[in-house]
Backbone as CSV, one residue per row, in Angstrom:
resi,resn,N_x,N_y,N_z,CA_x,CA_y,CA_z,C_x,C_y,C_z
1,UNK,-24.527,45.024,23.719,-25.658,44.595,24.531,-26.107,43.207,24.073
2,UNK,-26.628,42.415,25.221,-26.874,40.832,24.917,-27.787,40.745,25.396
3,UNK,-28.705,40.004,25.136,-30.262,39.440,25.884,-30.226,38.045,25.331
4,UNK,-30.284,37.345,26.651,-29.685,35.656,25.813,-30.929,34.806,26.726
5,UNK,-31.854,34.656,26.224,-32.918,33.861,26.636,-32.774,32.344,26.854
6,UNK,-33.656,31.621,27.719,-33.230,30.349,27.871,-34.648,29.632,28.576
7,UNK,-34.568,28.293,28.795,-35.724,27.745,29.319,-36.603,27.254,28.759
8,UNK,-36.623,27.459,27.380,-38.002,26.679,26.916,-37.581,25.012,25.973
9,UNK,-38.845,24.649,25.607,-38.994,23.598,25.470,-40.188,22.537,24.940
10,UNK,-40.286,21.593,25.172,-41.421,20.171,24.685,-42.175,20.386,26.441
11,UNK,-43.492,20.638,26.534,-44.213,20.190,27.406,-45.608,19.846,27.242
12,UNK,-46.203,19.122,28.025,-47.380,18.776,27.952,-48.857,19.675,28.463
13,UNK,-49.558,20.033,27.202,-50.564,20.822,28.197,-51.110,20.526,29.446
14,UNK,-51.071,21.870,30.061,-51.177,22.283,31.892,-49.840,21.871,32.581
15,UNK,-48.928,21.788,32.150,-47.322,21.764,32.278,-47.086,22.942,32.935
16,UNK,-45.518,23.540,32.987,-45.253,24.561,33.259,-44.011,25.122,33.081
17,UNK,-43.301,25.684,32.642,-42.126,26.503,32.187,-41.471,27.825,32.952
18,UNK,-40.351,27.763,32.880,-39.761,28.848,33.599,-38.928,29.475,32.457
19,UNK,-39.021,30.802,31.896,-38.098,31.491,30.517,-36.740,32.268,31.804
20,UNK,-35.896,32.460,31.522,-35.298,33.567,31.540,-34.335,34.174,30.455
21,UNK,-33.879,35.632,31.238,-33.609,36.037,30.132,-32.384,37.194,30.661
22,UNK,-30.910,37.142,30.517,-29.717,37.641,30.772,-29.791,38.739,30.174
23,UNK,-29.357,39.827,30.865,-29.113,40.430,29.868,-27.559,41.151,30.240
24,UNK,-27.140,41.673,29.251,-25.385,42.076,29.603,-25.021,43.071,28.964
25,UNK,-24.064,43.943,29.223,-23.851,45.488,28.456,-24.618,46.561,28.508
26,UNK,-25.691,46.299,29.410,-26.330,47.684,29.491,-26.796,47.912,31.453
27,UNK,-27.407,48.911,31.442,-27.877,49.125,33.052,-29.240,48.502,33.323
28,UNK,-29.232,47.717,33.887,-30.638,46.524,33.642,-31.305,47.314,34.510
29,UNK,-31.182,48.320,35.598,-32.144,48.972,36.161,-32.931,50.398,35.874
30,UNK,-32.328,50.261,34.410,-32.728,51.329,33.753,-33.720,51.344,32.349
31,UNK,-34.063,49.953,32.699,-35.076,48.977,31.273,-35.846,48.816,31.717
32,UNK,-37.439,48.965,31.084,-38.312,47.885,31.503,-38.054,47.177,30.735
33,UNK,-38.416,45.800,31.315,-38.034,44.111,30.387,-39.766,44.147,30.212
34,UNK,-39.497,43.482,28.855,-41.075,42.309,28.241,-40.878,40.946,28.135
35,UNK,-41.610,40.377,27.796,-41.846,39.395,26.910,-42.553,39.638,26.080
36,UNK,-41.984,39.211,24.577,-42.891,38.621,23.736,-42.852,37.502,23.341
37,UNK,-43.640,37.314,22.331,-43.957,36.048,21.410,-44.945,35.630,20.089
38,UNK,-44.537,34.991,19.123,-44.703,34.838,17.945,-44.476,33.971,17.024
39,UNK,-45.482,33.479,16.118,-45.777,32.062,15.285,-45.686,32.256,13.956
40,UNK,-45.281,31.662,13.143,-45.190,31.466,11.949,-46.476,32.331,11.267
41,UNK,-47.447,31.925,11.671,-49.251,33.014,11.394,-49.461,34.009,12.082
42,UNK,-48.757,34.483,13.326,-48.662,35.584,13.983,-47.846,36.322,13.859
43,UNK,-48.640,37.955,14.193,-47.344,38.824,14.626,-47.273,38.549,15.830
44,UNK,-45.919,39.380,16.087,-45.168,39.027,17.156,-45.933,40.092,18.484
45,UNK,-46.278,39.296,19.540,-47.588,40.114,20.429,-46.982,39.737,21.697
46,UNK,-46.899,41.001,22.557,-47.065,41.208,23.753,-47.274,40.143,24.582
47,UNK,-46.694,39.565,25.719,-46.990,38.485,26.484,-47.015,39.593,27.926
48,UNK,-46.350,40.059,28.483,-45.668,40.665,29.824,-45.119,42.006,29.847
49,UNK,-45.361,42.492,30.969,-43.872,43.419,31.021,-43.626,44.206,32.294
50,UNK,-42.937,44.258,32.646,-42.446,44.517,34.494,-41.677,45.796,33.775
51,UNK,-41.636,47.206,34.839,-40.534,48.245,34.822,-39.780,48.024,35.127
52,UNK,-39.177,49.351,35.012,-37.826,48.924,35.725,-37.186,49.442,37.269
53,UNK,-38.636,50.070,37.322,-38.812,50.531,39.389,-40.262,50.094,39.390
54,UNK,-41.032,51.129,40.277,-42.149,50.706,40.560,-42.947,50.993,39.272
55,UNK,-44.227,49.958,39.397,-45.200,50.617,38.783,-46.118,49.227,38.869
56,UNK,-46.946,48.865,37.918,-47.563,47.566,37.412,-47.089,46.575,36.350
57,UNK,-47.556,45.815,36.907,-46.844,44.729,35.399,-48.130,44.446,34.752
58,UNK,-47.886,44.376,33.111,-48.827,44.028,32.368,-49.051,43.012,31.436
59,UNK,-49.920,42.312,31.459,-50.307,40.813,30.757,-50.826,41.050,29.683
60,UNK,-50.694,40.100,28.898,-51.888,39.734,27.712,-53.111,39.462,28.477
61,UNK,-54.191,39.337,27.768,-55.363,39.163,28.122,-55.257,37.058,28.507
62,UNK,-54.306,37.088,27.403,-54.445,35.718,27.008,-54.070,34.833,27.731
63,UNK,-52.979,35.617,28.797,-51.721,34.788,29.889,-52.466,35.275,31.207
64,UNK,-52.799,35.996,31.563,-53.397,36.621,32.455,-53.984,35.559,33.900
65,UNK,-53.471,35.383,35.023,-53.416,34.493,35.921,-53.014,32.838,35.840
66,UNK,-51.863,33.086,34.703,-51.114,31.746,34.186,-49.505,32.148,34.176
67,UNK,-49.691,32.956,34.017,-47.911,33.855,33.694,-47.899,34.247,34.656
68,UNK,-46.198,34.821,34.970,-45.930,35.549,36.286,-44.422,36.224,35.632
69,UNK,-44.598,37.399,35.256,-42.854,37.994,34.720,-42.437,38.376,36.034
70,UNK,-41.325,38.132,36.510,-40.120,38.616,37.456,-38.925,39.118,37.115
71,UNK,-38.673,40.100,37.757,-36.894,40.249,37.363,-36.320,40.696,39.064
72,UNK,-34.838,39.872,38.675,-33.639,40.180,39.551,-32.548,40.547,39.179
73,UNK,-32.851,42.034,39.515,-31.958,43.471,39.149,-30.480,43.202,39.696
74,UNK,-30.429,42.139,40.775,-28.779,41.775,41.137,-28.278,40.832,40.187
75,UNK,-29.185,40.216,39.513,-29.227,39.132,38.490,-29.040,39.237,36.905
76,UNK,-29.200,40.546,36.991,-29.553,41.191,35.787,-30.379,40.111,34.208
77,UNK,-31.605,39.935,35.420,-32.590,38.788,34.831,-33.532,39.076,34.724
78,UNK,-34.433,38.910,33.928,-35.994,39.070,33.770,-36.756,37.229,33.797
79,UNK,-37.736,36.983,34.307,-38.184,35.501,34.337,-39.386,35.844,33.540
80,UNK,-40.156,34.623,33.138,-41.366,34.451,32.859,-41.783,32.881,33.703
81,UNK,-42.390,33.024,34.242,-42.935,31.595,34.950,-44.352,31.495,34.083
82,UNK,-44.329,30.108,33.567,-45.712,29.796,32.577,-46.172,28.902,33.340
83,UNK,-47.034,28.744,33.972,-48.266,27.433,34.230,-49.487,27.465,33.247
84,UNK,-50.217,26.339,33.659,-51.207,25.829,33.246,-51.023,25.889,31.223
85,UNK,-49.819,25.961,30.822,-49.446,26.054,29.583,-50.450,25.121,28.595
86,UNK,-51.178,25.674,27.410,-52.122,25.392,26.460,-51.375,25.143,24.937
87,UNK,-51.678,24.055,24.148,-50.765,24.222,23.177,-51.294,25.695,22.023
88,UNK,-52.208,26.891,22.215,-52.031,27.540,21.399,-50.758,28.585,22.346
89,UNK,-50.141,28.182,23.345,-48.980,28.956,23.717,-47.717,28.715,23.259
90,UNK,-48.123,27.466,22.103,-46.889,27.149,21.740,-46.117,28.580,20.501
91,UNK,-44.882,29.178,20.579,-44.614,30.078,19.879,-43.107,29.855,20.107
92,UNK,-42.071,31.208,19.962,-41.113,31.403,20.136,-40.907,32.905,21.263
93,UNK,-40.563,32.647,22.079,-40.430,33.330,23.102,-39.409,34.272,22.833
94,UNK,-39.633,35.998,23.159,-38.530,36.779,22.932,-38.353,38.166,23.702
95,UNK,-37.275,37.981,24.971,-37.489,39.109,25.694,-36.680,40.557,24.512
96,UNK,-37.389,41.537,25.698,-37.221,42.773,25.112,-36.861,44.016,26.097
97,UNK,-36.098,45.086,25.761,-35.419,45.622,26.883,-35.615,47.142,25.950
98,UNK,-36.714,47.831,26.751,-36.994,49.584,26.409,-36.371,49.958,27.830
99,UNK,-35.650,51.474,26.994,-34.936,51.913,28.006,-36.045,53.267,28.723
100,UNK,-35.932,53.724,30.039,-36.569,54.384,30.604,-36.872,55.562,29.963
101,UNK,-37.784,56.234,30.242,-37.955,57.608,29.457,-36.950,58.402,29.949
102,UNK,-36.683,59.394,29.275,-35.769,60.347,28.996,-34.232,59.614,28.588
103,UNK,-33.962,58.158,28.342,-32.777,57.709,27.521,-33.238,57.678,26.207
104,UNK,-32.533,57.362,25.620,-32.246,57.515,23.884,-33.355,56.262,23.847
105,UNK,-34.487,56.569,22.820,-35.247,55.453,22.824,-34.907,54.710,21.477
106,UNK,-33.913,55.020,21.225,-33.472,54.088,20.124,-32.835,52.938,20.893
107,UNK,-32.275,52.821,21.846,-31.777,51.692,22.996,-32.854,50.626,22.745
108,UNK,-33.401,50.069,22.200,-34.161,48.932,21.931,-33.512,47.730,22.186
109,UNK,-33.617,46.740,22.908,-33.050,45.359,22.467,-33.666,44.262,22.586
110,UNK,-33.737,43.306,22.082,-34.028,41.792,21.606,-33.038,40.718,21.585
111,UNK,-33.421,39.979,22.556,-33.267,38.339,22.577,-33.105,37.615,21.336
112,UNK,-32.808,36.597,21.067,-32.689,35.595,19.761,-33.802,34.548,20.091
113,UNK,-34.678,34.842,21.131,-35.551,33.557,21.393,-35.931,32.247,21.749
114,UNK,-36.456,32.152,22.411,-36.695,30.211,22.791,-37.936,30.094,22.494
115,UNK,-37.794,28.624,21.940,-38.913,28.007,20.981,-39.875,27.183,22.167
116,UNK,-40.845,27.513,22.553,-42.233,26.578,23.408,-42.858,26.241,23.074
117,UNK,-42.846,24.569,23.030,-43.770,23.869,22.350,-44.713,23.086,23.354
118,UNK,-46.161,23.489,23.441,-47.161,22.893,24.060,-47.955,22.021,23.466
119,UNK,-47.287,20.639,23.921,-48.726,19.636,23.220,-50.411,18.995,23.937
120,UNK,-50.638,18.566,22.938,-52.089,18.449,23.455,-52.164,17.361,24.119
């Protein structure tokens, strides 16, 4: 299994960023995808997270009408669209792939991350 993240970068606060995030070797319609993210002084905290059928997607408090997670299940992609980006959003970006209830919840997987740097 692979989760190979991509998209980030140097931007200027109120900028905007697009993450995605591949994933390969497993049944992508059988994950909910996240995002996270995390700083050298932080733990690593919750940004997003879309199912993997219906339901709600859920934000940080912190991203909350700035973020937008998407995924395309033909794509076997999860997005994060960032606007109005602040430099305390600067972190390392890292999707994450829980498998549906009733699979083996040891199925955990993680991205290697992209680094977002928001300046002032």
């Amino acid at each position: 299994v692979q989760l190979v993240e991509s998209g980030g970068g140097l931007v200027q606060a109120g900028g905007s960023l697009r993450l995605s995030c591949v994933a390969s070797g497993l049944i992508f319609t059988n994950y909910a995808m996240s995002w996270y993210r995390q700083t050298p002084v932080k733990e690593r905290e919750l940004v997003a997270r879309i199912p993997w059928g219906h339901g709600n997607t859920v934000y940080a408090d912190s991203v909350k009408g700035r973020f937008t997670i998407s995924r395309d299940n033909a794509k076997n992609t999860v997005y994060l669209q960032m606007s109005s980006l602040k430099p305390e959003d600067t972190a390392v970006y890292y999707c994450k792939a829980i498998p549906v209830p009733g699979d083996n919840p040891a199925n955990v997987y993680w991205g290697q991350g992209t680094q977002v740097t928001v300046s002032s």
